[in-house]
C-alpha positions as CSV (number, residue, x, y, z in Angstrom):
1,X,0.0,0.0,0.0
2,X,2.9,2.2,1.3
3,X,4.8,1.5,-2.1
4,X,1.4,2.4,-4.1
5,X,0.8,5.6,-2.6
6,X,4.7,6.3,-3.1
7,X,3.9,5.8,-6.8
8,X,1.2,8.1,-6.9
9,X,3.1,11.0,-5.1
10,X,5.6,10.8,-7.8
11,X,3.3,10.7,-10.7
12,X,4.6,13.6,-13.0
13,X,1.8,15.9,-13.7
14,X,2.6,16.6,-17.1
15,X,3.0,13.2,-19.0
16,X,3.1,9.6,-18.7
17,X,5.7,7.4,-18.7
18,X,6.7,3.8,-20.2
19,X,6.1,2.2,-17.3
20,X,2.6,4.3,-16.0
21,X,0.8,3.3,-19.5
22,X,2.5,-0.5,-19.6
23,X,0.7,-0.7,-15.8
24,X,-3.0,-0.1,-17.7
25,X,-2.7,-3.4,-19.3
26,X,-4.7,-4.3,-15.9
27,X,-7.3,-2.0,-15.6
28,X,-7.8,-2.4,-19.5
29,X,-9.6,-5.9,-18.9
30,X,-12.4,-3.7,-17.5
31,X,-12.9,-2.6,-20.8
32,X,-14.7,-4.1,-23.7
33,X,-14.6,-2.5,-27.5
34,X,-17.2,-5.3,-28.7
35,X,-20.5,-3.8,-30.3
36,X,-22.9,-3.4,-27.3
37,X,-26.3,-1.2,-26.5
38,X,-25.3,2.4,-25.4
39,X,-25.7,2.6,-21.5
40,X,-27.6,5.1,-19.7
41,X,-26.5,8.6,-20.3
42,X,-24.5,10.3,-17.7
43,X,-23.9,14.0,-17.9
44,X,-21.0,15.0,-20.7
45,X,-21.6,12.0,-22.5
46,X,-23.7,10.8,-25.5
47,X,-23.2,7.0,-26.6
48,X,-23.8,5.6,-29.7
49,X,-24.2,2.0,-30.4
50,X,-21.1,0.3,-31.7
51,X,-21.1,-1.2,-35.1
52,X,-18.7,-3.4,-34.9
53,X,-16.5,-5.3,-36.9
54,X,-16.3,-4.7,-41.0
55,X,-17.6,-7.3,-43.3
56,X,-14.9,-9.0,-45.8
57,X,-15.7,-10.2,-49.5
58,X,-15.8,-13.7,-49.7
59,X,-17.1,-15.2,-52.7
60,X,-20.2,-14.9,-54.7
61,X,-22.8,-17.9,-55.6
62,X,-26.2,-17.7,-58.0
63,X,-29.3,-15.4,-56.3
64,X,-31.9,-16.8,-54.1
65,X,-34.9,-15.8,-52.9
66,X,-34.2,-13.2,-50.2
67,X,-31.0,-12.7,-50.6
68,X,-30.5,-8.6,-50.7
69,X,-30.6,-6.9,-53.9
70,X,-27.8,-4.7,-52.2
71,X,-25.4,-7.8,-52.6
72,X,-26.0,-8.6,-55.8
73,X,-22.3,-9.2,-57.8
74,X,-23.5,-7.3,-61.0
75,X,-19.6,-8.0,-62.4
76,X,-20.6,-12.2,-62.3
77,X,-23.8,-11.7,-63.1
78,X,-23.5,-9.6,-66.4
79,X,-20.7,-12.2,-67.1
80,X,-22.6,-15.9,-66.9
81,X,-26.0,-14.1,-67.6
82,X,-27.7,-15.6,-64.8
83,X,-27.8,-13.2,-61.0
84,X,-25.6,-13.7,-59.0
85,X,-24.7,-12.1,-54.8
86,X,-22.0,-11.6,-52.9
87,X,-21.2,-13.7,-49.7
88,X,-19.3,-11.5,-46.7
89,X,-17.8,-12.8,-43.6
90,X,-17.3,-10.7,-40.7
91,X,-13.4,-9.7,-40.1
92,X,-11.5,-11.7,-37.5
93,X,-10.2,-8.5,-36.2
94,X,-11.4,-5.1,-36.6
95,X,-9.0,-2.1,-36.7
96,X,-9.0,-0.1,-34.1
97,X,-7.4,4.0,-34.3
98,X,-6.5,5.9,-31.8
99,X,-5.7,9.2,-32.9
100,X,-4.2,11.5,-30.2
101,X,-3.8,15.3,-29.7
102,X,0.2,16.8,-28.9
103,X,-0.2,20.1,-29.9
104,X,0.7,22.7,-27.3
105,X,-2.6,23.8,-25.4
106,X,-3.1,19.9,-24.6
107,X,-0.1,20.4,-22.1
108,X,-2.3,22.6,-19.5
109,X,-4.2,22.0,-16.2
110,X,-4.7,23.9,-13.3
111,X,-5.5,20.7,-11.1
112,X,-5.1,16.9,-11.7
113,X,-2.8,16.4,-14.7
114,X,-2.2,18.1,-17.8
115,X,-4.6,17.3,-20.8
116,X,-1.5,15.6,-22.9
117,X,-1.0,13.2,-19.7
118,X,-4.8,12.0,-19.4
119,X,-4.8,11.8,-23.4
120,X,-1.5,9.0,-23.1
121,X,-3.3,7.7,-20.1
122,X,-6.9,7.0,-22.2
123,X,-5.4,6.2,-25.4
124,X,-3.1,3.8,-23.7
125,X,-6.5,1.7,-21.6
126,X,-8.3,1.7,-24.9
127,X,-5.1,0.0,-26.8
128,X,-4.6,-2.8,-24.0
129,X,-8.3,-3.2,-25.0
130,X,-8.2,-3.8,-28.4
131,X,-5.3,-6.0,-27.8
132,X,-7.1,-8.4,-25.2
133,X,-9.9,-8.2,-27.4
134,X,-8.1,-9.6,-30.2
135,X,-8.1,-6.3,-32.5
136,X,-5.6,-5.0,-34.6
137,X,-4.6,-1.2,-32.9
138,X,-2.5,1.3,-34.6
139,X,-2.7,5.2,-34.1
140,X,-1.5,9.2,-35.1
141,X,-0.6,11.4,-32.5
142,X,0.0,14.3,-33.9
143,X,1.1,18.4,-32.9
144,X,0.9,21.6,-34.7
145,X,4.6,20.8,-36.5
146,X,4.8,17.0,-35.8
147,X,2.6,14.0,-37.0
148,X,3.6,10.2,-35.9
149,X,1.1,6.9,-37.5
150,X,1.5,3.6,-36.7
151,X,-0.8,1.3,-39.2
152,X,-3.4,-0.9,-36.4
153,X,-1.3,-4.2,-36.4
154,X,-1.9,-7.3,-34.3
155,X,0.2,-8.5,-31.7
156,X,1.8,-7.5,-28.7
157,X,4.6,-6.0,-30.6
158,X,2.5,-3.4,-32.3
159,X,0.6,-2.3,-28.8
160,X,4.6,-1.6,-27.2
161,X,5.5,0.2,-30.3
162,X,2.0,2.3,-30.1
163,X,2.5,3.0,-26.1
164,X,6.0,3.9,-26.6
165,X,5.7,6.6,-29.4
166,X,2.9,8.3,-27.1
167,X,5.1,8.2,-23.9
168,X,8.0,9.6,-26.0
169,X,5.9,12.3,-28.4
170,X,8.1,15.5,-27.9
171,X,6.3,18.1,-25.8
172,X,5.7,20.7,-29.0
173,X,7.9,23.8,-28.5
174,X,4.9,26.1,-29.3
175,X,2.5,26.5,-32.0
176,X,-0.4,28.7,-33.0
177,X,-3.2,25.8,-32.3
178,X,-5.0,26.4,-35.8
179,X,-7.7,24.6,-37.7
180,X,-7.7,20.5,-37.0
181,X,-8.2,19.7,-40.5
182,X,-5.1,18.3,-41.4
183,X,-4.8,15.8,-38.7
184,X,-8.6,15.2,-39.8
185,X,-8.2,14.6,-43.2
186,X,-5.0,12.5,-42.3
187,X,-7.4,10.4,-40.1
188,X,-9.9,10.1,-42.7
189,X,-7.4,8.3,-45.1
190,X,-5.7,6.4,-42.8
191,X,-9.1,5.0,-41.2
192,X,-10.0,1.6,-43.0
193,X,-13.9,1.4,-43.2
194,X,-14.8,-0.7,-40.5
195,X,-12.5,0.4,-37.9
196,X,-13.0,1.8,-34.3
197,X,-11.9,5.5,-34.5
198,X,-11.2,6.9,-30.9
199,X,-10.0,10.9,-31.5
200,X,-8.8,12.4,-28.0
201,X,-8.5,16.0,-28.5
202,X,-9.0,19.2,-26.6
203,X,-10.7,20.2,-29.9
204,X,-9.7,23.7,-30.6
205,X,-9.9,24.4,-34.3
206,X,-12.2,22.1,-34.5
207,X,-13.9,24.5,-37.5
208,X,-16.3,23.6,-40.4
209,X,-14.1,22.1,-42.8
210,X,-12.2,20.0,-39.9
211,X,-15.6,19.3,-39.0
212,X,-16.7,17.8,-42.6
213,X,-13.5,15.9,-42.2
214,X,-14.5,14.5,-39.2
215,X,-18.4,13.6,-40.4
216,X,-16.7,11.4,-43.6
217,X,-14.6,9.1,-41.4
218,X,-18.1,8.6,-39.6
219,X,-19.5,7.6,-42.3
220,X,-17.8,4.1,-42.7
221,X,-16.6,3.7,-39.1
222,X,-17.4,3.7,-35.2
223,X,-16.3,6.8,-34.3
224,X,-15.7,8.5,-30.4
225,X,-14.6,11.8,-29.4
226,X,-12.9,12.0,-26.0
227,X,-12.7,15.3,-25.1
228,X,-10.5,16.7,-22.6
229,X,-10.6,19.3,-21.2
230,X,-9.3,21.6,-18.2
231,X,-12.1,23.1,-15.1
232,X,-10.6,26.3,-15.8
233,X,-11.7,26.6,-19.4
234,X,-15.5,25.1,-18.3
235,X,-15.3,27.9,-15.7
236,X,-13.5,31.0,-14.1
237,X,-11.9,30.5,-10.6
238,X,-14.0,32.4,-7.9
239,X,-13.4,36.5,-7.5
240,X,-10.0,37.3,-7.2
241,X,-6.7,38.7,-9.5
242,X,-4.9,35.7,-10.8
243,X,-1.1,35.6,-12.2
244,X,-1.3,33.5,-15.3
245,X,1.9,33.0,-17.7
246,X,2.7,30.2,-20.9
247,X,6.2,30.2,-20.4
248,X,7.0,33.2,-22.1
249,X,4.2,35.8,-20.6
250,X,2.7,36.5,-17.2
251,X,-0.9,37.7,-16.9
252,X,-3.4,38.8,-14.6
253,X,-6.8,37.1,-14.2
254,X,-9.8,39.4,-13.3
255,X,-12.9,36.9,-12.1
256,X,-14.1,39.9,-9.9
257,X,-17.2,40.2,-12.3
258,X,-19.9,38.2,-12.0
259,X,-21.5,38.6,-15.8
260,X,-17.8,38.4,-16.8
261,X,-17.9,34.9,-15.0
262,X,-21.4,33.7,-16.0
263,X,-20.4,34.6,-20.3
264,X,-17.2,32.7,-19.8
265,X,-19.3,29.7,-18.2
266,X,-22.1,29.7,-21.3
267,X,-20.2,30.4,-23.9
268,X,-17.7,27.0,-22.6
269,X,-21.4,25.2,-22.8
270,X,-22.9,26.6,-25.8
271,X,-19.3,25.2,-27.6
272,X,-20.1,21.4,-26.0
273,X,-23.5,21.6,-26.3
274,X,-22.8,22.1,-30.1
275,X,-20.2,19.2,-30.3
276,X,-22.6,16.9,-28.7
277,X,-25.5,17.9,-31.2
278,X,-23.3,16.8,-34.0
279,X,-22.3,13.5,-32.5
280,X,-26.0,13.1,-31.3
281,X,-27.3,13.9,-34.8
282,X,-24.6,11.1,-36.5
283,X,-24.0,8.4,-34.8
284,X,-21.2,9.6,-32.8
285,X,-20.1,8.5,-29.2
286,X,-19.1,11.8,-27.3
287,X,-17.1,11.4,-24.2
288,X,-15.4,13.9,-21.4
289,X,-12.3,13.8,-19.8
290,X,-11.5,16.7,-16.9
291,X,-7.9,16.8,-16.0
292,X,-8.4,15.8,-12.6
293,X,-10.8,13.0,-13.1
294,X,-10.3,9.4,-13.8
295,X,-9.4,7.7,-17.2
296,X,-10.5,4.4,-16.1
297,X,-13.8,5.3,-14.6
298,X,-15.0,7.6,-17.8
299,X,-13.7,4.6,-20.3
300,X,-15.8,2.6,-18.0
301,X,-18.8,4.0,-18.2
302,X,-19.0,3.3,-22.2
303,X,-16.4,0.3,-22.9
304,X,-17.3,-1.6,-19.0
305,X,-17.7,-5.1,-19.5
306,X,-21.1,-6.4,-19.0
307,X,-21.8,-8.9,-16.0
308,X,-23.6,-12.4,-16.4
């Protein structure tokens, strides 16, 4: 117990380490990425109903009645003149992406640990999942001058490889935290239909066209958005001056005005509120992450293997 709690003191705030995402591969068998029935919704979260895994081509034999006009093989059948359909079999494995934020504003908090560090920490649960599930995992982590993919791969091998490029990703040097459509449309080609896609993002710049990027790799794939996200951007610390800085500039906070306080409060939930609509509206699990809460218990909540 003694050595556990010596652990935790240590913890540094700001990333995880090799060793801290290699220790999830035990709290990862809570977790389940097989198609299941949405649970009921908690606050700052919408679940959608997993899809599951892609269907392969397998071989086509003649039409017969019943079988779905959508599988007809209209190549055979214009060929021997008689109809013909297409046989599928589901994939052994599906593809799983995990496509994780680096740029510089996901290396904040004010309490609990820094966005980056709870991004490592969820992406690195929901990889141990798809392993014991028998999935293939792969991933982009990606900053404002950097980008990193790993193809999903099965095996052991590949999941090390993953969590050791996101405990390693270089803490970006700066950046103007623009538009997210590059690391969009990047995700959109390197997402085979079928897949899992988890995006774990703070989602600045998340503007209309990275937006349309976002709504096509929906279209042909199970697709969550973990958002994390710091207390003081959802609100502004009670009255008082605060000294603020980014390494290169100190500030001072002025929450003394209520209205000042209650705009910066709606305008945070008018942006989520928005976010949630979309996923709502196609299919789209939506998930929250604060920097001081728990990885495990918020990946529980929608990936918790079901009892009996």
């Amino acid at each position: 117990m003694k050595s556990q709690r010596r652990r935790e003191a240590t913890t540094d705030p700001t990333r995880a380490t090799l060793e801290e995402l290699l220790r999830l591969e035990r709290p990862a068998r809570r977790l389940s990425l097989a198609p299941q029935v949405a649970r009921a919704r908690q606050a700052g979260q919408y679940l959608s109903r997993l899809r599951g895994r892609g269907m392969e081509y397998d071989e086509s034999r003649p039409y017969q009645p019943g079988d779905d006009v959508r599988n007809m093989d209209w190549r055979v059948t214009a060929r021997i003149g008689k109809p013909f359909s297409k046989l599928y079999r589901e994939e052994r494995e599906r593809p799983v992406l995990l496509w994780v934020d680096a740029r510089a504003a996901m290396f904040f908090a004010t309490r609990g640990r820094f966005k980056w560090a709870q991004a490592q920490r969820a992406a690195a649960l929901l990889a141990w999942a798809a392993f014991q599930g028998g999935d293939r995992v792969g991933g982009g982590i990606f900053s404002d001058r950097q980008h990193q993919e790993l193809r999903p791969r099965r095996g052991k091998g590949a999941l090390l490889k993953l969590l050791r490029v996101l405990a390693e990703f270089p803490q970006p040097a700066g950046g103007a935290g623009g538009s997210l459509l590059q690391p969009l449309r990047r995700l959109h080609h390197a997402a085979h239909p079928g897949s899992l896609v988890v995006v774990l993002s703070d989602f600045r710049g998340l503007d209309g066209a990275a937006e349309r990027q976002l709504l096509r790799t929906a279209r042909h794939n199970d697709l969550v958005l973990l958002h994390l996200y710091d207390r003081l951007e959802e609100a502004l610390p009670p009255p008082g001056r605060y000294p603020v800085g980014d390494g290169d500039r100190i500030l001072v906070l002025d929450s003394s005005r209520g209205e000042v306080r209650q705009a910066y409060r709606r305008r945070f939930q008018a942006w989520v509120a928005r976010l949630e609509t979309l996923c709502r509206r196609n299919g789209i699990t939506w998930l929250q992450c604060a920097s001081d809460s728990d990885p495990v218990e918020v990946l529980r909540h929608a990936f918790g293997r079901r009892r009996g």
